[in-house]
KELOMI-5546 format. One line per 10 residues: their letters; for each residue x, y, z of N, C-alpha, C, O, CB. Coordinates in Angstrom, 1 decimal. Glycine has a CB too. Example, Ala and Ser with C-alpha at 12.3 -4.5 7.8 and 13.67 -1.06 7.14 Angstrom:
KELOMI-5546
as = 13.2/-5.7/7.8/12.3/-4.5/7.8/13.2/-3.3/7.8/14.2/-3.3/8.5/11.3/-4.5/9.0 | 12.8/-2.2/7.1/13.7/-1.1/7.1/12.9/0.0/7.9/13.4/1.1/8.0/14.1/-0.6/5.7
***
This chain:
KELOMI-5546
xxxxxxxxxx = 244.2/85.6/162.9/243.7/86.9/163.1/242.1/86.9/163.0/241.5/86.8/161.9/244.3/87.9/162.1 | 241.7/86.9/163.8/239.9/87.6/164.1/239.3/88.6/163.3/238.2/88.4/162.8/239.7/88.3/165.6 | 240.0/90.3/163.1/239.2/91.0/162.5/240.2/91.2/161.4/241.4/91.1/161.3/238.8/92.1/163.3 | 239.1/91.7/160.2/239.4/92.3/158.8/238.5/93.1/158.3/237.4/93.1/158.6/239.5/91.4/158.0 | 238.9/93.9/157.4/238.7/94.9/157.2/237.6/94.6/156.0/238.3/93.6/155.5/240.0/95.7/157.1 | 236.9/94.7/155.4/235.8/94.7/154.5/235.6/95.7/152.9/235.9/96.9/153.0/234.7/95.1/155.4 | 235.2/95.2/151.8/235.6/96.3/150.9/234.9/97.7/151.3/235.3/98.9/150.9/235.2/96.0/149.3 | 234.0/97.5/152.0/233.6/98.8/152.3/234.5/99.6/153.9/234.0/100.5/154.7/231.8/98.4/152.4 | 235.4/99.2/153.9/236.2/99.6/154.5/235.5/99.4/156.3/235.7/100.3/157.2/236.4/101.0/153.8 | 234.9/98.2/156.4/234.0/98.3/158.1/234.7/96.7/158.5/235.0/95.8/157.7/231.6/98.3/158.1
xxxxxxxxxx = 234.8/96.7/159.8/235.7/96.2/160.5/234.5/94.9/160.8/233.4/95.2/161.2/236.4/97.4/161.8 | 235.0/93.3/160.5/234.3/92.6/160.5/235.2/91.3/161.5/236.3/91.3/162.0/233.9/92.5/159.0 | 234.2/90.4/161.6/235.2/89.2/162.0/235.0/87.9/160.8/234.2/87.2/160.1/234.7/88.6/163.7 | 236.9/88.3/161.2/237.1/87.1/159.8/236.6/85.9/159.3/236.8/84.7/159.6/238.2/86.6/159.6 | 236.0/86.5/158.5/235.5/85.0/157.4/233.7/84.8/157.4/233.0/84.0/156.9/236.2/83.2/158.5 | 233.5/85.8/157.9/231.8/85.8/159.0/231.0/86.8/158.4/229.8/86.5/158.3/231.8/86.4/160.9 | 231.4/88.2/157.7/230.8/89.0/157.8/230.1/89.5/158.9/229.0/89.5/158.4/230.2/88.8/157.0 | 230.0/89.7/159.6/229.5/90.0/161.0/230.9/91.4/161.0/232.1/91.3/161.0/229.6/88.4/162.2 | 229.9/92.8/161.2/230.5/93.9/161.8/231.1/93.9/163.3/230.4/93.3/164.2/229.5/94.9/161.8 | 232.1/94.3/163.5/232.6/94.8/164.9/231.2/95.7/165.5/230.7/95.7/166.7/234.1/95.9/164.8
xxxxxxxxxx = 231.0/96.4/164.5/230.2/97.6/165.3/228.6/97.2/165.8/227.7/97.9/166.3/230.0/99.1/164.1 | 228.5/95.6/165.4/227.0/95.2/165.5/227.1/94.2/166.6/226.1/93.8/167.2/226.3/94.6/164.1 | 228.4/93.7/167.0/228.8/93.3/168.4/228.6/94.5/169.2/227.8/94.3/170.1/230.2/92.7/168.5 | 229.0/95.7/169.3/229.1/96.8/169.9/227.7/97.5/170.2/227.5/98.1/171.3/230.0/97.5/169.1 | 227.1/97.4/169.2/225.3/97.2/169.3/224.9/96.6/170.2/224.0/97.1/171.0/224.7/96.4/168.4 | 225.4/95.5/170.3/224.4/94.4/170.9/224.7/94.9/172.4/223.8/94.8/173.3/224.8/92.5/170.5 | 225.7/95.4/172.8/226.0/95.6/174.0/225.6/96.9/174.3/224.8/97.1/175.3/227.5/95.3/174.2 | 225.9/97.8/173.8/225.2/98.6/173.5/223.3/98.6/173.8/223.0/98.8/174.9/225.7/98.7/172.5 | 222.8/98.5/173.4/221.3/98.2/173.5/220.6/97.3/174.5/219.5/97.5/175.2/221.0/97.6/172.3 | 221.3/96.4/174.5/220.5/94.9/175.4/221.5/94.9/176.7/221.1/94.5/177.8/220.5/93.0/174.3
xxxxxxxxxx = 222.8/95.3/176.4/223.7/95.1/177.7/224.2/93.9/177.6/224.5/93.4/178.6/223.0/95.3/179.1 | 224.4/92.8/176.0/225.0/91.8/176.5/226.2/91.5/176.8/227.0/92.3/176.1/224.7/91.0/176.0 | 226.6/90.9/177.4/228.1/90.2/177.5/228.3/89.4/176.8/227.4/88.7/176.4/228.5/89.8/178.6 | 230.2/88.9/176.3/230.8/88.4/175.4/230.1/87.3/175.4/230.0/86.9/174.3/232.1/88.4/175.5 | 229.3/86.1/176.5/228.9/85.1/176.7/227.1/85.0/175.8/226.8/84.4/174.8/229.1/85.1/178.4 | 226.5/85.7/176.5/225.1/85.9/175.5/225.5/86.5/174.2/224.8/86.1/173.2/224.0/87.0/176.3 | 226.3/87.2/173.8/226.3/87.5/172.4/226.7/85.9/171.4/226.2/85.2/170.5/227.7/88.8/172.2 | 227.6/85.9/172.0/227.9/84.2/171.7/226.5/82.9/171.6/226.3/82.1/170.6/229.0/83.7/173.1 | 225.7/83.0/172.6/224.3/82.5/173.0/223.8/82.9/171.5/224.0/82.1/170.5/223.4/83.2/174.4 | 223.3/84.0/171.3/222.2/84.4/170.5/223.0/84.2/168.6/222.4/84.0/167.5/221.7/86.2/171.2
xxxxxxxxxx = 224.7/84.6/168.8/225.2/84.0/167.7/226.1/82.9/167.6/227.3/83.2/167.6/225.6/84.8/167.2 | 225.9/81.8/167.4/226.7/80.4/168.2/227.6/80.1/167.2/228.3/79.2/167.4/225.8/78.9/168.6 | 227.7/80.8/166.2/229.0/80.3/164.9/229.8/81.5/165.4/230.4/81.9/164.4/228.6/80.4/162.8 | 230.0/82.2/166.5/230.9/82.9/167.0/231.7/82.6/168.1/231.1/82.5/169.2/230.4/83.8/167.1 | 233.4/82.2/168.0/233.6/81.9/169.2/234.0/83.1/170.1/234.3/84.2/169.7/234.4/80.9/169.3 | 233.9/82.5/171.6/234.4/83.5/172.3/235.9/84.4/171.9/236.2/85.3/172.7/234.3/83.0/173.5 | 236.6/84.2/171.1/237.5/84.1/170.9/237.3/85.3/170.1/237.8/86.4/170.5/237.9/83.0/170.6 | 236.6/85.2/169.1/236.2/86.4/167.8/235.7/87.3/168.7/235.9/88.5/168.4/234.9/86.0/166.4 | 234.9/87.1/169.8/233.9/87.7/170.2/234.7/89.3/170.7/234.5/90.5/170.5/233.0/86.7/171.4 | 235.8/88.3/171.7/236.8/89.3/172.5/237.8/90.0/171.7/238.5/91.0/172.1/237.6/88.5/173.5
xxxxxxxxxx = 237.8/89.4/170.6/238.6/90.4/169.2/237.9/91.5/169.1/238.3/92.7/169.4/238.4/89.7/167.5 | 236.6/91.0/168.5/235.7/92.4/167.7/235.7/93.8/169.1/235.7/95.0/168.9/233.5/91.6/167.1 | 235.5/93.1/170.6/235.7/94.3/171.7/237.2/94.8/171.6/237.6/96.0/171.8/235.2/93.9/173.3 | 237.8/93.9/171.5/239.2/94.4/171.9/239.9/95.9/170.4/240.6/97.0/170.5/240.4/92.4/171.8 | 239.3/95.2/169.2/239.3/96.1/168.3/238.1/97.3/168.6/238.8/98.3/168.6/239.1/95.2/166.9 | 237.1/97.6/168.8/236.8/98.7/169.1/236.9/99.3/170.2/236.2/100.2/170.4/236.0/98.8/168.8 | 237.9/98.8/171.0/238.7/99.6/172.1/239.9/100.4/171.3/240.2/101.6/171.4/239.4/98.5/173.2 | 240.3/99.7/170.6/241.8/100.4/169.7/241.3/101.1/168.6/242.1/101.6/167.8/243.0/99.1/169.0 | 239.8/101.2/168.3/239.0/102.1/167.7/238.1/102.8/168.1/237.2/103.3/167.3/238.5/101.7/166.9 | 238.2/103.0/168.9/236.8/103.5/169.5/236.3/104.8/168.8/235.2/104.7/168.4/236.9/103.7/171.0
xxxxxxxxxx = 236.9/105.9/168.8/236.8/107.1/168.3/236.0/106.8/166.8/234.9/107.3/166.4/238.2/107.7/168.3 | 236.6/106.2/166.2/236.1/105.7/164.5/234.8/105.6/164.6/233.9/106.3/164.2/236.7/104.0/163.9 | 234.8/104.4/165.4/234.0/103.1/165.5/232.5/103.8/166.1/231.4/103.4/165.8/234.9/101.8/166.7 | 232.7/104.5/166.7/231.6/105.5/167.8/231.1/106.3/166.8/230.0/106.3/166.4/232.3/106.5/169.3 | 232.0/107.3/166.1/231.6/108.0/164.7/230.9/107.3/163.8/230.2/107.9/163.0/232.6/108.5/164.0 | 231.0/106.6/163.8/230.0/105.2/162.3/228.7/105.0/163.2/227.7/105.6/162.9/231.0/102.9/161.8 | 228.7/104.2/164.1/227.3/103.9/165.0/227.1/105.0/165.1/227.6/105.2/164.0/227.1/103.2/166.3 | 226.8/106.5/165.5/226.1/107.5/165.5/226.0/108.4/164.1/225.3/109.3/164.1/226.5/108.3/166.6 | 226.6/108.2/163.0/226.1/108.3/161.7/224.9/107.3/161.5/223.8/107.7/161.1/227.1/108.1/160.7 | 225.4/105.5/161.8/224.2/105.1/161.2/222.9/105.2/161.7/221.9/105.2/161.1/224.2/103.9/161.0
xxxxxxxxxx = 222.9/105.4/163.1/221.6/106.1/164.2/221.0/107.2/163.6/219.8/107.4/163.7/222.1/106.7/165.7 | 221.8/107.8/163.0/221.3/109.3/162.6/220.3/108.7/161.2/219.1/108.7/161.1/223.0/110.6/162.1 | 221.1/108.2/160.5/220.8/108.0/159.1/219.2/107.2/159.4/218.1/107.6/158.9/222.2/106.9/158.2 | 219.3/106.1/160.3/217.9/105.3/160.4/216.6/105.8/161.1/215.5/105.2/161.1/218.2/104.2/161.0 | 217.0/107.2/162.0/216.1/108.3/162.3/215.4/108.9/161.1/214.2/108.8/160.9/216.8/109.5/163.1 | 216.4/109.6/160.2/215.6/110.3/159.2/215.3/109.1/158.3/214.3/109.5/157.6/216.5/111.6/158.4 | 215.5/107.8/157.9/214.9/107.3/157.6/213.2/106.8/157.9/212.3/106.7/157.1/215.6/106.8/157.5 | 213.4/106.7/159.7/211.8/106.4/159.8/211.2/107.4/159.7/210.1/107.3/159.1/211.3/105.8/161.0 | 211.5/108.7/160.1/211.1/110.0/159.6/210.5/110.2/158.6/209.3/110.5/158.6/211.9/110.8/159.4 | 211.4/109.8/157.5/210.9/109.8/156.2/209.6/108.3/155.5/209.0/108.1/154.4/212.5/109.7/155.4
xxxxxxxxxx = 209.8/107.7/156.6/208.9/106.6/156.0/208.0/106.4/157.0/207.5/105.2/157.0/209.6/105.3/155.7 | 207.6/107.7/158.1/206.8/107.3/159.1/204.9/107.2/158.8/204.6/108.1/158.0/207.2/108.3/160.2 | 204.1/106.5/159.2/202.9/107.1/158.4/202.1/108.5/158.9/202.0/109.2/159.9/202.0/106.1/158.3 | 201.4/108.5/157.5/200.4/109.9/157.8/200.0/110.2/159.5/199.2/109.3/159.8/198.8/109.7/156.8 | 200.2/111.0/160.6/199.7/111.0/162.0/197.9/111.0/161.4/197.2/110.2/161.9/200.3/112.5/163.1 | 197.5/111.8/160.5/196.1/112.0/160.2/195.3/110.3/159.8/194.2/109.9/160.2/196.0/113.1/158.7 | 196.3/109.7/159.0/195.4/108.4/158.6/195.5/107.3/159.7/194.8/106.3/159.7/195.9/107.7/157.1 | 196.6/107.6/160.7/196.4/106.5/161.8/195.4/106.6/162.6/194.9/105.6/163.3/197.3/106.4/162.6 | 195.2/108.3/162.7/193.6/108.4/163.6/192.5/108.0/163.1/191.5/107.6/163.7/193.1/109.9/164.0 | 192.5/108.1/161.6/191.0/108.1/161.1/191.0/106.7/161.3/190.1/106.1/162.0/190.6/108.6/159.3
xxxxxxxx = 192.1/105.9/160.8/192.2/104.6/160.8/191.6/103.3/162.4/191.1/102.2/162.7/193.8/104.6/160.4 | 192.4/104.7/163.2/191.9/104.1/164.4/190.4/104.4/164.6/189.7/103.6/165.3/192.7/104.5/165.6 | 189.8/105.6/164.2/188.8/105.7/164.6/187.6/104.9/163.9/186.4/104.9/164.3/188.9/106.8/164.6 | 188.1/104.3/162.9/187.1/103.1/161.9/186.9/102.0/162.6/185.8/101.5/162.7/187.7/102.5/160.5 | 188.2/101.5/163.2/188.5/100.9/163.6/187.8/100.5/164.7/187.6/99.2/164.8/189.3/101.2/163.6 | 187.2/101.7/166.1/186.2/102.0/167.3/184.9/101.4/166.6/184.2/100.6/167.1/186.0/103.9/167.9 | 184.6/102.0/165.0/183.1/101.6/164.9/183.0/100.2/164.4/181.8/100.0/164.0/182.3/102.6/164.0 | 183.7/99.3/164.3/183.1/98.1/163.7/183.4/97.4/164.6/183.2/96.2/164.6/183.6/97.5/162.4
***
C-alpha cells in the first residue's frame, strides 16, 4: 500500500512523509506530470506517484478543502509579515542616492 494516513490525520506516501496534497501542488502550480514530479523527487516511484493522484481523486473534495485552507492561511500570513510599504520607499529611495 502506497498511501497512509499521518498522526496529523494528512494523507502521505508510505514510509516518505511526503503529503498527497504537495504532489497535488506540484501539479497544480508548475503543471507537472507523474514523470517530472518523479524527476525533481527521485526517491519517489512512479508507482507512489500514481497512488498519491489516484487517492486524491477518491478525495478530492477533502483534499481541495485542506489546499485552500492552507492558501488561505499563508496569505494572511504574508499579510501579516509583509514589510512596512513606507520603509521600502524610503529604503529605495536611499538607495537612488548612493
Amino acid at each position: 500500500m502506497h498511501i497512509a494516513v499521518d498522526k496529523g490525520g494528512s494523507a502521505v506516501i508510505a514510509g516518505t512523509g511526503i503529503k498527497v496534497k504537495q504532489l497535488v501542488s506540484f501539479r497544480r502550480a508548475w503543471g507537472w506530470t507523474p514523470e517530472q514530479i518523479q524527476e525533481n523527487l527521485p526517491q519517489l516511484s512512479l508507482g507512489q506517484i500514481y497512488a498519491a493522484f489516484a487517492y486524491y481523486h477518491d478525495h478530492q473534495a477533502a483534499l481541495d478543502a485542506e489546499l485552500d485552507a492552507d492558501h488561505r492561511e499563508a496569505e494572511q500570513l504574508a499579510a501579516q509579515h509583509a514589510p512596512d510599504p513606507a520603509l521600502i520607499k524610503r529604503l529605495r529611495e536611499a538607495s537612488k542616492r548612493t
